[in-house]
C-alpha positions as CSV (number, residue, x, y, z in Angstrom):
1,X,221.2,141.8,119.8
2,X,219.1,144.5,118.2
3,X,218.7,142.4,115.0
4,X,215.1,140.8,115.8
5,X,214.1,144.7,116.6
6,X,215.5,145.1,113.1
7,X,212.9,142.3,112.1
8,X,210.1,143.3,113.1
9,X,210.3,147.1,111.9
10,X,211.3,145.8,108.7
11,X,207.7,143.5,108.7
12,X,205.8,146.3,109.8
13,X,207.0,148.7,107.1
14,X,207.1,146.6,104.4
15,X,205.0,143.6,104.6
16,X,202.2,145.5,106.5
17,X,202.4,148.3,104.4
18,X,203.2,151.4,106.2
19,X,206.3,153.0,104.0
20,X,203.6,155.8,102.6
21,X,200.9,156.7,105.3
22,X,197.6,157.7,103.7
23,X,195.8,159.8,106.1
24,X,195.9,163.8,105.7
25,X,196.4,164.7,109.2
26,X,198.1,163.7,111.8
27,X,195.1,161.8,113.5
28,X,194.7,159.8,110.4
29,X,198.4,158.7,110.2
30,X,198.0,157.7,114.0
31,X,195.0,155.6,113.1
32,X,196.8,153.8,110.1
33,X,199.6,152.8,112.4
34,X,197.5,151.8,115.1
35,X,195.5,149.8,113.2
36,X,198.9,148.3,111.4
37,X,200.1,147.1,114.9
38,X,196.7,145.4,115.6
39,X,196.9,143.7,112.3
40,X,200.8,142.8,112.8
41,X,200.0,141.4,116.8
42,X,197.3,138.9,115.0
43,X,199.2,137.8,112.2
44,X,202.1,137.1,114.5
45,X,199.8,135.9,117.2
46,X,198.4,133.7,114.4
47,X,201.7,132.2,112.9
48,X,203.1,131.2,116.5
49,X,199.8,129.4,117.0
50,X,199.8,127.6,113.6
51,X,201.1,124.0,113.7
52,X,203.5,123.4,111.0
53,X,204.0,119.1,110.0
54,X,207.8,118.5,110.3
55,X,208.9,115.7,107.9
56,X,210.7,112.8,110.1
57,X,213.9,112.8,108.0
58,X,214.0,116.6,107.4
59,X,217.1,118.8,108.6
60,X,215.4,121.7,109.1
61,X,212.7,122.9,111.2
62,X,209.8,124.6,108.8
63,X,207.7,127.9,110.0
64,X,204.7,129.8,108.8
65,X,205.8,132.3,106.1
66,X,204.9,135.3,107.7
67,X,204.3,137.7,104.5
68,X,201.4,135.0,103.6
69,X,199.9,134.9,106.8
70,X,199.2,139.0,106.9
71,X,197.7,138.4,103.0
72,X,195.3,135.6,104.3
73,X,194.6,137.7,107.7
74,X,193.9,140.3,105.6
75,X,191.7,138.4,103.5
76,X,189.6,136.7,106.1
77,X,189.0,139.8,107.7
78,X,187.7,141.7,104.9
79,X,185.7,138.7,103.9
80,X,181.8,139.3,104.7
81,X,180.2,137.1,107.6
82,X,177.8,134.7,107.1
83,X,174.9,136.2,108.8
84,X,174.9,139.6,107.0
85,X,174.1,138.0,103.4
């Protein structure tokens, strides 16, 4: 019962990156994981919204790879906007 808790701790330390915290003080490392929960409730927000194309003769039901998703999050937030260049 406790294995999708076991999940989701694993994504957040691992794929989100918070095995080594980088702030100084303890403020810092309450910022980093704040901001790594924001980041993982968008990426997940984002994969459940995503529309994935089943094949018709396939045997198994295909999902967004959730590892990807924070990479391209990541990268389209970083990304400058249009109207500041």
């Amino acid at each position: 019962m406790c294995w999708g808790q076991e999940l989701v701790f694993r994504d957040l330390k691992y794929t989100l990156g918070l095995i080594n915290l980088h702030g100084k003080c303890d403020a810092f490392a309450e910022h980093e994981i704040y901001a790594s929960l924001t980041s993982f409730n968008v990426t997940s927000r984002v994969c459940r919204e995503v529309a994935v194309r089943q094949p018709k003769d396939g045997i198994y039901a295909y999902k967004v790879n959730f590892k990807m998703a924070v990479a391209l999050c990541r990268e389209f937030i970083r990304m400058p906007s249009p109207l500041s260049v």
